[in-house]
C-alpha positions as CSV (number, residue, x, y, z in Angstrom):
1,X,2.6,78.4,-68.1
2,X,0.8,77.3,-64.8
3,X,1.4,79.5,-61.8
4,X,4.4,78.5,-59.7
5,X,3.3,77.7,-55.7
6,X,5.0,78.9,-52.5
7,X,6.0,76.2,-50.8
8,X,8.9,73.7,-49.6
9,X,11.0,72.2,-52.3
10,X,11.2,68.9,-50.3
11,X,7.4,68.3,-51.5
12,X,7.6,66.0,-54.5
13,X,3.8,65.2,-54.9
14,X,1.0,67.0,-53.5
15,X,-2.9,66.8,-54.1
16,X,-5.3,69.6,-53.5
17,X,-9.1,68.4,-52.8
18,X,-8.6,66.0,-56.2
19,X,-11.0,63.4,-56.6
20,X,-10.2,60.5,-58.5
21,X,-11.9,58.6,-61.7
22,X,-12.0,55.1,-63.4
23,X,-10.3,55.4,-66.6
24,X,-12.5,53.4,-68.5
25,X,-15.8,54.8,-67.1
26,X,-14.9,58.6,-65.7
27,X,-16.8,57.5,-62.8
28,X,-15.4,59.3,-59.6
29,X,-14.1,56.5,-57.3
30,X,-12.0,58.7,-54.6
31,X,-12.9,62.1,-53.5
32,X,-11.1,64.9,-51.8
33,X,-7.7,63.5,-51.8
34,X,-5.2,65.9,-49.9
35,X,-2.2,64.6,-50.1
36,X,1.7,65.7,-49.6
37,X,4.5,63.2,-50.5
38,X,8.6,64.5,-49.5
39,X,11.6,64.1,-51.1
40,X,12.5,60.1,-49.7
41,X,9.6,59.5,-48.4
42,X,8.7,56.0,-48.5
43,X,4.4,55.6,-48.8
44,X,2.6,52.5,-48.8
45,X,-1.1,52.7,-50.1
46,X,-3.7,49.8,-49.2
47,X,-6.7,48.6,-50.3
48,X,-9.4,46.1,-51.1
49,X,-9.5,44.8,-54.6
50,X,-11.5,47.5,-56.2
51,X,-10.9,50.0,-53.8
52,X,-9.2,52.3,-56.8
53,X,-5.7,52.1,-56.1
54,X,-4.6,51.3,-59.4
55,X,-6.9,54.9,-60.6
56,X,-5.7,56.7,-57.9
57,X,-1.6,56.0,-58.5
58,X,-2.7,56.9,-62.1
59,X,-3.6,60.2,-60.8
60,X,-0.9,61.6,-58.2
61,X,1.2,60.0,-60.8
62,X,-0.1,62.5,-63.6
63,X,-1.1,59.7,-66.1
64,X,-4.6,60.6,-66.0
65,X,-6.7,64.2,-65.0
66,X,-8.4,63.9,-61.8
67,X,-12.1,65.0,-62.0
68,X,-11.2,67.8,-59.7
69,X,-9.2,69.9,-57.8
70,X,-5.1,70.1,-58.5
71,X,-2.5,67.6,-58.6
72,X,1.2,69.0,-58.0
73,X,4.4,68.1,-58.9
74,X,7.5,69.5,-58.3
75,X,5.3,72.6,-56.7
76,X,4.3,72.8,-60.4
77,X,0.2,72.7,-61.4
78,X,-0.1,69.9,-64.6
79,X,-3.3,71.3,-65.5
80,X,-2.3,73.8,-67.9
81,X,1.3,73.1,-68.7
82,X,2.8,73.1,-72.3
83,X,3.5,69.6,-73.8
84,X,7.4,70.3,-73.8
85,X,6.6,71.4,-69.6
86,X,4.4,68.3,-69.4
87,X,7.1,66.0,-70.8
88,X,9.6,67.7,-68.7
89,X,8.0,66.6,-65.4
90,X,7.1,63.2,-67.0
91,X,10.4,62.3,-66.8
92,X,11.1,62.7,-63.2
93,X,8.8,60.1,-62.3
94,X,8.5,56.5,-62.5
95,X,5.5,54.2,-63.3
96,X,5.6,50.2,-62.5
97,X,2.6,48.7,-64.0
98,X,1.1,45.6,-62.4
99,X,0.5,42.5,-64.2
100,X,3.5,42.1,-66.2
101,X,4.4,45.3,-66.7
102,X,2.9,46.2,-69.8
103,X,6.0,44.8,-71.6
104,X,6.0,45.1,-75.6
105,X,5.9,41.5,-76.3
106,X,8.1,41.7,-79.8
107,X,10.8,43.4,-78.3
108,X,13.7,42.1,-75.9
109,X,14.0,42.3,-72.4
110,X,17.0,45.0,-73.4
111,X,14.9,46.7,-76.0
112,X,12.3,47.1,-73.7
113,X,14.3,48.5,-70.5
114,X,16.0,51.0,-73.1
115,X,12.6,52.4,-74.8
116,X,12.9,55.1,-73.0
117,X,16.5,56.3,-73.1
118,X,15.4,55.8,-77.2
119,X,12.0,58.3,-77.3
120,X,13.4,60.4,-75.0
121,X,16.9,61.2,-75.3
122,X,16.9,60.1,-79.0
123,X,19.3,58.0,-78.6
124,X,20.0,55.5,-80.8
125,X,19.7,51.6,-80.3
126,X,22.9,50.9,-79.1
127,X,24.3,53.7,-77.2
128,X,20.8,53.2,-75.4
129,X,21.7,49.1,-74.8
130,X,24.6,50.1,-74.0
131,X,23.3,52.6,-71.4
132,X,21.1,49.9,-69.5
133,X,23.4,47.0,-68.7
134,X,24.1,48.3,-65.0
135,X,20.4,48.1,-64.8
136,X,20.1,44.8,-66.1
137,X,22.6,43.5,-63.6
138,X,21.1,45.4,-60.9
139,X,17.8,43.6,-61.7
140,X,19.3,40.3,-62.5
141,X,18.0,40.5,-65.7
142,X,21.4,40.2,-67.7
143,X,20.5,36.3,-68.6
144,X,17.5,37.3,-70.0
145,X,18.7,40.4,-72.0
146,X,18.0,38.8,-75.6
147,X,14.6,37.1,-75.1
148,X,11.5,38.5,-75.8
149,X,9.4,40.0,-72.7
150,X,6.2,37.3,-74.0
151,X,8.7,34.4,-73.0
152,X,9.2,35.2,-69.7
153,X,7.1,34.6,-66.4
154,X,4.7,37.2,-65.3
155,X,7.3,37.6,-62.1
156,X,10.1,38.0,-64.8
157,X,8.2,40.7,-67.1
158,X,7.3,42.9,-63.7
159,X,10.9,43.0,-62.9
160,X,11.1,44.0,-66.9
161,X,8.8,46.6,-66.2
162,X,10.9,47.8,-63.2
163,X,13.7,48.6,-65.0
164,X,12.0,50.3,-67.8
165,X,10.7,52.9,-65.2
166,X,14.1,53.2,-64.0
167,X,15.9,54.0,-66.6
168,X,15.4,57.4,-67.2
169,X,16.5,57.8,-63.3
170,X,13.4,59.0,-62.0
171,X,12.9,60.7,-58.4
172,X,9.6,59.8,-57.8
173,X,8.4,55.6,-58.5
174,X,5.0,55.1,-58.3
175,X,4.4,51.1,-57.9
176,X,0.7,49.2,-58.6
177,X,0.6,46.5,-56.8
178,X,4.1,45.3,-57.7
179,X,4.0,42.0,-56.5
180,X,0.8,40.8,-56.7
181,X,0.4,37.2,-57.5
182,X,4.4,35.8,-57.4
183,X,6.0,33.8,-55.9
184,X,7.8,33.8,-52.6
185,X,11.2,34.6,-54.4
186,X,10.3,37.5,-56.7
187,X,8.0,39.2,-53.3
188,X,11.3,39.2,-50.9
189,X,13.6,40.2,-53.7
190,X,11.2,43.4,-54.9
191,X,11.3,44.1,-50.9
192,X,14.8,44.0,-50.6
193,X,15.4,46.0,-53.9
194,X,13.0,48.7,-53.2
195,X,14.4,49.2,-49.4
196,X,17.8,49.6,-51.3
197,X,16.5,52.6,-53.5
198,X,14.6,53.6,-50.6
199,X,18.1,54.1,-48.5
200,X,20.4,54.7,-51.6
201,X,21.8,51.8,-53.8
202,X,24.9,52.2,-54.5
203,X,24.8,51.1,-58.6
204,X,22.3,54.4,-58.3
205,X,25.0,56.3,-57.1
206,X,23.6,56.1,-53.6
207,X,20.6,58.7,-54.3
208,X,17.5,58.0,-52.4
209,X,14.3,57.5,-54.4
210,X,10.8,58.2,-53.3
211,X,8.7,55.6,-53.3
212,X,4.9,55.0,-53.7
213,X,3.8,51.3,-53.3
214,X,0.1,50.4,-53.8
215,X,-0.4,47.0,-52.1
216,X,-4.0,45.1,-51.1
217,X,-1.4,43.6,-48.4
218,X,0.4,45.6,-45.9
219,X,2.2,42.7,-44.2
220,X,5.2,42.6,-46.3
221,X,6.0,46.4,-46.4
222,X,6.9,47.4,-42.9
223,X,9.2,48.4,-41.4
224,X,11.0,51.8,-40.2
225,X,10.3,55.0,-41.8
226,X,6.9,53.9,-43.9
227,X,4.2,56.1,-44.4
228,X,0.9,54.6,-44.7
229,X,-2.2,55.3,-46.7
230,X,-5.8,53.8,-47.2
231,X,-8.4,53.9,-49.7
232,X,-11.7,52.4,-48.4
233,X,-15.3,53.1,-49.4
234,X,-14.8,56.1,-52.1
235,X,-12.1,57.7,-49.4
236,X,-8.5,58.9,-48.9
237,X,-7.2,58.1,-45.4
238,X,-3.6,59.3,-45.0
239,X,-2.7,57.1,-41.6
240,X,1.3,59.4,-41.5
241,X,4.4,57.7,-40.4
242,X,4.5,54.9,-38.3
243,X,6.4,51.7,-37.4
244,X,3.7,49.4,-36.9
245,X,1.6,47.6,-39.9
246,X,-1.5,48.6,-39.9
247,X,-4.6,46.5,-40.5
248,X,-6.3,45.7,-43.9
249,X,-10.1,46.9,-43.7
């Protein structure tokens, strides 16, 4: 069992000197990333395209190792932990691929969204359907409940995606990129919703989510109470809370 830490409960995330690598090749991209992310905290993290953001979410996010030093959650180490321990923390925390998602193209938009629920709860096909239709409607997905995810519009099968990684109730939601590449409509509306699980929606019971955006556009995520980071030229700038938008370099 890894070694419990001595520190504040309100710290969700936390990196320790971790350096980050490129999933395909291993080659470190990021080094010495220290890093502490609170309970409703609300982080933005920018970039150039190829800046690493997408490997570096991957990281603090626990979906890959970093190539060293210690990633954190819940003041618990991952390195070390049992599978049923590893699974345990898994589930506390949200992952919204960009792109589209990552949808399974065979299934429904339903289907998909309840996967989870399904592997791990065990629940069985309909209890779990059952389960997500708040979270369809939240999403505005309801319509689109019985068509596959491959029929849909890349804007569509992100907001697919969304709901997937919220439907095991997660405390933490890591974002890549989210809205990269849609349109107008679908970039306001995944502003509005994310300020609304940000400040507590009420269809989630008005509990306040943390929130980790990564974004090669900082322009349409300010506002009050944002905390900003950069990755620029293999490096981890954490730029702390502040009201202003800061520039893209």
């Amino acid at each position: 069992m890894a070694q419990e830490i001595s520190q504040s409960s309100a710290t969700l995330i936390e990196a320790v000197g971790a350096s980050v690598q490129r999933t395909s090749s291993h080659r470190v991209v990021i080094e010495d990333v220290n890093w502490q992310v609170g309970a409703g905290e609300y982080w933005v993290v920018g970039g150039r395209h190829g800046s690493g953001k997408s490997a570096f979410l991957a990281t603090m996010a626990g979906l890959q190792r970093p190539g060293a030093g210690v990633i954190r959650h819940f003041g618990r180490e991952l390195a070390g932990l049992s599978e049923p321990e590893s699974i345990a923390l898994r589930k506390r925390v949200g992952f919204v691929f960009k792109g589209g998602g990552r949808m399974f193209p065979d299934l429904t938009v339903a289907e998909n969204v309840a996967l989870p629920l399904r592997y791990h709860r065990d629940w069985a096909g309909g209890e779990a359907i059952d389960a997500i239709q708040g979270l369809l409607e939240a999403t505005v997905l309801t319509g689109l409940a019985d068509g596959t995810a491959q029929s849909l519009t890349t804007g569509w099968q992100q907001r697919v995606g969304l709901a997937r990684a919220l439907a095991l109730e997660p405390e933490v939601l890591f974002l890549d990129e989210p809205v990269a590449g849609l349109e107008a409509s679908h970039r306001m509306w995944w502003r509005d919703f994310l300020e609304q699980l940000s400040q507590g929606a009420g269809w989630a019971r008005g509990r306040k989510m943390t929130l980790i955006v990564a974004t090669s556009d900082y322009s349409l995520w300010g506002g009050a109470r944002r905390h900003f980071g950069h990755l620029k030229d293999g490096r981890w700038d954490c730029l702390g809370e502040r009201s202003e938008i800061p520039e893209m370099n």
